[in-house]
C-alpha positions in Angstrom: 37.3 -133.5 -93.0 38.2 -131.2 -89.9 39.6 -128.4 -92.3 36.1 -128.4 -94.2 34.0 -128.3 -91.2 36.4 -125.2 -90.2 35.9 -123.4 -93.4 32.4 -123.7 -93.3 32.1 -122.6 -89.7 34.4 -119.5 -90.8 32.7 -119.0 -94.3 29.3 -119.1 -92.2 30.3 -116.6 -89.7 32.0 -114.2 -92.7 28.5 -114.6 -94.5 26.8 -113.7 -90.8 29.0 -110.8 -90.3 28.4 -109.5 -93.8 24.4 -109.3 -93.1 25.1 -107.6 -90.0 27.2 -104.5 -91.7 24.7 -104.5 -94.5 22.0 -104.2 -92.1 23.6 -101.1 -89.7 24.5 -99.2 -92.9 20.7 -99.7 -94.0 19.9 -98.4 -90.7 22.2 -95.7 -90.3 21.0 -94.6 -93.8 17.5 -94.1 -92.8 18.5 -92.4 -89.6 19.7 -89.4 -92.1 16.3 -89.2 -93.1 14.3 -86.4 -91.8 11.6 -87.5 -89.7 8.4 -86.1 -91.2 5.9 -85.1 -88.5 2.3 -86.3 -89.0 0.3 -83.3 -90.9 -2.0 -81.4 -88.9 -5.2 -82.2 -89.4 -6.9 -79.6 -91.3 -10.1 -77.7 -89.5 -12.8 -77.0 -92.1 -15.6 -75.0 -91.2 -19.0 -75.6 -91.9 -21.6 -73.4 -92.5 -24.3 -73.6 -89.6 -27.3 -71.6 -90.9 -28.4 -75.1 -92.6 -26.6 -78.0 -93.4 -26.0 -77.4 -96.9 -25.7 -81.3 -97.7 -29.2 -81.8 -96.1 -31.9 -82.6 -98.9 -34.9 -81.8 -96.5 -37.7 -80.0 -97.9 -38.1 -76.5 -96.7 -41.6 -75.5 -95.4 -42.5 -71.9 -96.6 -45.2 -70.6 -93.7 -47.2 -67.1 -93.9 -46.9 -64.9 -91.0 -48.7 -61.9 -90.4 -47.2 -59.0 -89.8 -49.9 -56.1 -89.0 -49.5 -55.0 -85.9 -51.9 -56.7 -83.7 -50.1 -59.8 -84.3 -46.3 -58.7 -84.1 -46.1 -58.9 -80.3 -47.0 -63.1 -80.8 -44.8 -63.2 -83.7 -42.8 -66.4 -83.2 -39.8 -68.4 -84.3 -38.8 -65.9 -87.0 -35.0 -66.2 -85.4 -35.3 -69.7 -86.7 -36.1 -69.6 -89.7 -32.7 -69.4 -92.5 -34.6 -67.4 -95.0 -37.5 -64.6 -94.7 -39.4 -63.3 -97.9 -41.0 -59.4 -97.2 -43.6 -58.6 -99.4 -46.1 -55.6 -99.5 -49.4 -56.6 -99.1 -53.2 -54.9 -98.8 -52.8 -51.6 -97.7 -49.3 -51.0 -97.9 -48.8 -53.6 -95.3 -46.4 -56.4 -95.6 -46.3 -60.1 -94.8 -43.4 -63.0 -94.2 -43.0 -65.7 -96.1 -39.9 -67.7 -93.7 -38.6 -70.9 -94.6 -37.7 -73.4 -92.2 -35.8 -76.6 -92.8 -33.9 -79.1 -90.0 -35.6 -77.2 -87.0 -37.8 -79.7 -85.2 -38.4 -77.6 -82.3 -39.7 -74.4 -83.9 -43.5 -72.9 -82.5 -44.2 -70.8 -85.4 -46.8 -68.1 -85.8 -49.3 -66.5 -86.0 -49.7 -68.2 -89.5 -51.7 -66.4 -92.2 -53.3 -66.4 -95.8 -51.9 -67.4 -98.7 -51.2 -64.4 -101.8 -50.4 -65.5 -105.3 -46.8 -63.7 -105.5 -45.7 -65.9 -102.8 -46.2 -68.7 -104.5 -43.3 -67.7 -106.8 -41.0 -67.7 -104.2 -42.9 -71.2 -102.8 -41.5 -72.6 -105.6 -38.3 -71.3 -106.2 -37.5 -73.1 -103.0 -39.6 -76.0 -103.8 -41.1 -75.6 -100.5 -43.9 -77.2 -98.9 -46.5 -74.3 -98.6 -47.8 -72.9 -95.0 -51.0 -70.9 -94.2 -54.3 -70.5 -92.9 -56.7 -69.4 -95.6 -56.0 -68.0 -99.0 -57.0 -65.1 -102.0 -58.8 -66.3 -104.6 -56.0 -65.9 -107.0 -53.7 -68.0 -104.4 -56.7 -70.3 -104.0 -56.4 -70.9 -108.2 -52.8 -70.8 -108.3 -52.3 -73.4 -105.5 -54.3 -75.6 -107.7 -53.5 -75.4 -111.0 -50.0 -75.2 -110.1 -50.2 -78.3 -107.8 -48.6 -76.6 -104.7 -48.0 -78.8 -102.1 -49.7 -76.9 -99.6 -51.1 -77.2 -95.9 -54.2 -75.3 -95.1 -55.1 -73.8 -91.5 -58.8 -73.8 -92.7 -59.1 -77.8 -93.4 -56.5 -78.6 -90.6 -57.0 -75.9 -87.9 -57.2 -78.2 -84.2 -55.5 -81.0 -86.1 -51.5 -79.4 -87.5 -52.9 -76.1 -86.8 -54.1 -74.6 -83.5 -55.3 -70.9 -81.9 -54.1 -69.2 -78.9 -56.1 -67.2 -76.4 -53.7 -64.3 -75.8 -54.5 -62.6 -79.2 -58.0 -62.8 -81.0 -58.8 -64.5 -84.4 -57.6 -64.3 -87.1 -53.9 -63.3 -85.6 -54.0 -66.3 -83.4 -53.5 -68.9 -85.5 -49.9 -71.6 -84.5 -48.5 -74.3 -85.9 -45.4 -76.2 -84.8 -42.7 -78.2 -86.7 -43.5 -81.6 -85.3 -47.6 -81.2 -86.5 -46.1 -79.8 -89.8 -44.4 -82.9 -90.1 -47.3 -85.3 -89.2 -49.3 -83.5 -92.1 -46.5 -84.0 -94.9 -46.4 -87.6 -93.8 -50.2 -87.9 -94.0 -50.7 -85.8 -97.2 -47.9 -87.7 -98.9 -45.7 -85.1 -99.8 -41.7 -85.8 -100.8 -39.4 -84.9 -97.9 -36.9 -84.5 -100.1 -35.6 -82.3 -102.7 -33.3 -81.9 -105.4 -33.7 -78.4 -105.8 -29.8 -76.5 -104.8 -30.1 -74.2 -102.4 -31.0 -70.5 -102.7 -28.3 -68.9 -101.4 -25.2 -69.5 -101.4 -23.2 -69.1 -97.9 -19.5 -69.0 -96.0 -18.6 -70.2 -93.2 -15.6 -67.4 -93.2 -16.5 -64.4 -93.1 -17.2 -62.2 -96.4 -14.6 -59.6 -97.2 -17.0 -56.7 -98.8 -14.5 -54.3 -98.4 -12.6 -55.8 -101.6 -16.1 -54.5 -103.7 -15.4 -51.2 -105.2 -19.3 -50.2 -104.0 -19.0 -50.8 -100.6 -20.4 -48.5 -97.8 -21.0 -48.2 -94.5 -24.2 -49.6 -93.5 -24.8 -48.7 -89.4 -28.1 -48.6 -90.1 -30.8 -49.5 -92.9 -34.2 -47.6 -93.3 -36.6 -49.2 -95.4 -40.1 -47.5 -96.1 -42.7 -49.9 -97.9 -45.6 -47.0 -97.4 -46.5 -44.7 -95.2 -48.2 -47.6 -93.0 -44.8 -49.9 -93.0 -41.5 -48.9 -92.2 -38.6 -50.8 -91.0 -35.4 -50.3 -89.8 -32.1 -52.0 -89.0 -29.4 -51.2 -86.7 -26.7 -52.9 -87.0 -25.6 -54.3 -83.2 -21.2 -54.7 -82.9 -20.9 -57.6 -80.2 -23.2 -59.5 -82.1 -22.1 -59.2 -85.5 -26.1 -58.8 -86.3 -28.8 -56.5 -87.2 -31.5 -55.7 -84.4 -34.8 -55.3 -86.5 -37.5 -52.4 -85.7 -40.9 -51.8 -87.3 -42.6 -48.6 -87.1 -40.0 -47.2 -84.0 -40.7 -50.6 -82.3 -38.1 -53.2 -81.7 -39.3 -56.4 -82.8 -39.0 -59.6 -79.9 -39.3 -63.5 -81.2 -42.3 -64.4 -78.8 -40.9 -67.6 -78.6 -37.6 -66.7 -76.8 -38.5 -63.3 -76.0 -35.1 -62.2 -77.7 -34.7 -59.3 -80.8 -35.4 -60.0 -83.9 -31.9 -60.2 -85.3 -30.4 -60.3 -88.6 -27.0 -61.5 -90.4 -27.6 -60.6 -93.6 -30.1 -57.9 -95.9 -30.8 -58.6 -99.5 -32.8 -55.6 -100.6 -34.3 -54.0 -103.9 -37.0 -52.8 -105.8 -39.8 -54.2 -107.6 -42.9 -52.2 -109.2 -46.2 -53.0 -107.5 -50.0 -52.6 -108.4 -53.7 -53.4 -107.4 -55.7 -55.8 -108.8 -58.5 -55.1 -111.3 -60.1 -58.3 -109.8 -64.2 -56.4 -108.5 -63.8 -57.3 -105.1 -62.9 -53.9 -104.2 -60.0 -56.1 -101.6 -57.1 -53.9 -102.3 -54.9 -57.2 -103.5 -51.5 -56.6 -105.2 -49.5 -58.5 -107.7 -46.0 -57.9 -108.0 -43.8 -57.5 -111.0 -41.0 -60.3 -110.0 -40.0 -61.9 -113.1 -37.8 -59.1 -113.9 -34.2 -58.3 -113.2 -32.5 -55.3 -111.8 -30.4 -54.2 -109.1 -30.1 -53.5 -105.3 -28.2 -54.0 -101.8 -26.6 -56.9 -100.2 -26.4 -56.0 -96.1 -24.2 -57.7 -93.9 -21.4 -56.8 -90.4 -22.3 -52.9 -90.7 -21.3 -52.8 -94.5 -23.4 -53.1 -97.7 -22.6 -53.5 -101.2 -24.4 -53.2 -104.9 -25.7 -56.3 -106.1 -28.1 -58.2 -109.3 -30.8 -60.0 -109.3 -32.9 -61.8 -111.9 -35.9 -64.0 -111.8 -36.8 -65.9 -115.3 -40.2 -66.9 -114.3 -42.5 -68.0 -111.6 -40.9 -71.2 -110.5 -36.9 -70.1 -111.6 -34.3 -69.2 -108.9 -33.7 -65.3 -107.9 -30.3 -65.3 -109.0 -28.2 -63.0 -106.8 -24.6 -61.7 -108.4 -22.3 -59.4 -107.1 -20.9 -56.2 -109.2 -18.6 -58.9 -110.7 -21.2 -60.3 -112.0 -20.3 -63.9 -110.5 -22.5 -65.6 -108.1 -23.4 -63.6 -104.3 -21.5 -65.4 -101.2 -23.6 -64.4 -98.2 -22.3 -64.5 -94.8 -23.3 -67.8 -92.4 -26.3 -66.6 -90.9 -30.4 -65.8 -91.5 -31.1 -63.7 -94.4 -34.6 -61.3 -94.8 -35.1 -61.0 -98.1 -36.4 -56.8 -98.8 -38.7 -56.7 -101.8 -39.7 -53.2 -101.9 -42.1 -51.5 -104.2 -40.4 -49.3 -106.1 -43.1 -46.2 -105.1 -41.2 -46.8 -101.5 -37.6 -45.9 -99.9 -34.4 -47.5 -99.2 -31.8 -45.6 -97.4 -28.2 -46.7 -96.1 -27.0 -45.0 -92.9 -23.6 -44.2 -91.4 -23.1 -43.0 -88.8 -26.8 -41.2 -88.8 -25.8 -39.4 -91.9 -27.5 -40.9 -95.0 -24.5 -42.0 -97.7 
């Protein structure tokens, strides 16, 4: 009986000791491992212009542009997109699109033309301004615009300064914007993609065979509308000028500044309409060529329109889809009895 309680005790302890080498040379094993450092979390950046997962509705607001009303021009720094368009007279107006910017004072606000509409839509925007053109007036209907009107809101979303007279001096801001969507019922939200198409790293235009130096842009609409662009280093940005005069956001009191230019070239022509008004319609549902602007260097690009409500589609000489830099874009249609020149250096290229 003793000897089996002693073999079971040794038997026990060989069985114990077995575990125990088993278990070192596991261990020992795995210390021949390499130890595999955590990876390093990988920084993506995000474009900041808009937040391109945001589904917010855009509001597309007329702002005047003559030139009693450029020194209270406000909040065009804020807005992600601006439309240029010849108007009466060889003048132009801005259509600027704002989405996500609940602070913005925006102004003065103006009246509506038919063209702009097309561009309204494009961005299934909800539409700005303070009065309209009879042709804007019938569109705006019979295309069921959602639209907000300075003439039935004006001291309600809508509101007029005493530094400038009327009709220059007319202001909204986002937060009465918003009260007048909520109260007209209009969707604030879309499904519509965005426009453009941006990076948040910066575009490498010297890889396109057309690339030029771009130091400066001069763009003449007519005789009574000229703009220019310089392009400023430190900031990466264009400073804007109109007729010799640097433009100033009244809101901030900064420049005007600008990250990137799409530019070109449509035909232009009065209406036959007998009011004698000197209104213009645009031939926009089209397709042709022109320049995308951008850090001192600009490049040959396409666009096409299909129709009124269809997306300007923007391609580079490739023929594949334009990646803009992250930034504000104005948006240069030009009649095509006007000029466009790119500058280096002061010599035109």
């Amino acid at each position: 009986m003793k000897n089996k309680k002693q073999s079971i005790i040794i038997a026990s302890i060989i069985i114990i000791l077995l575990i125990i080498i088993v278990v070192f040379l596991v261990i020992k094993k795995d210390d021949k491992k390499p130890i595999l450092k955590p990876k390093a979390k990988e920084i993506i950046k995000e474009v900041q212009i808009i937040d391109e997962k945001s589904k917010t509705r855009p509001f597309a607001i007329m702002i005047n542009n003559i030139n009693e009303a450029r020194k209270v021009q406000s909040s065009l720094n804020k807005a992600y997109i601006v439309y240029e368009i010849v108007v009466e007279g060889g003048l132009t107006r801005y259509l600027a699109l704002y989405k996500d910017v609940p602070e913005a004072v925006i102004g003065s606000v103006r009246s509506a033309r038919h063209y702009f509409l097309d561009y309204v839509l494009e961005n299934d925007a909800i539409y700005v301004h303070w009065g309209w053109s009879p042709q804007a007036q019938s569109d705006i209907r019979n295309l069921k615009i959602n639209n907000i009107n300075g003439l039935t809101y004006e001291g309600v979303y809508f509101y007029r300064t005493k530094n400038i007279g009327a009709p220059h001096n007319g202001f909204t801001n986002m937060e009465l914007l918003a009260k007048a969507r909520e109260k007209l019922k209009y969707s604030v939200e879309t499904e519509k993609e965005n426009l453009l198409k941006y990076s948040a790293e910066p575009v490498k235009l010297n890889t396109y065979e057309s690339v030029q130096d771009a130091d400066s842009v001069n763009i003449t609409y007519s005789q009574n509308t000229k703009i220019k662009y310089e392009y400023d280093q430190e900031s990466l940005k264009y400073i804007r000028f109109q007729d010799g005069i640097k433009q100033i956001d009244h809101e901030n009191n900064d420049g005007v500044l600008v990250k990137n230019i799409i530019i070109y070239q449509i035909a232009n022509y009065g209406l036959n309409d007998g009011m004698n008004k000197g209104r213009q319609d645009i031939n926009n549902v089209d397709s042709g060529t022109g320049y995308y602007v951008s850090e001192g260097k600009a490049i040959k690009i396409n666009w096409s329109k299909e129709s009124r409500s269809a997306q300007t589609i923007y391609t580079d000489e490739k023929g594949e889809r334009l990646i803009l830099n992250d930034g504000n874009t104005f948006i240069q249609i030009v009649p095509t009895t006007g000029k466009v020149e790119i500058i280096k250096n002061e010599t035109v290229s």
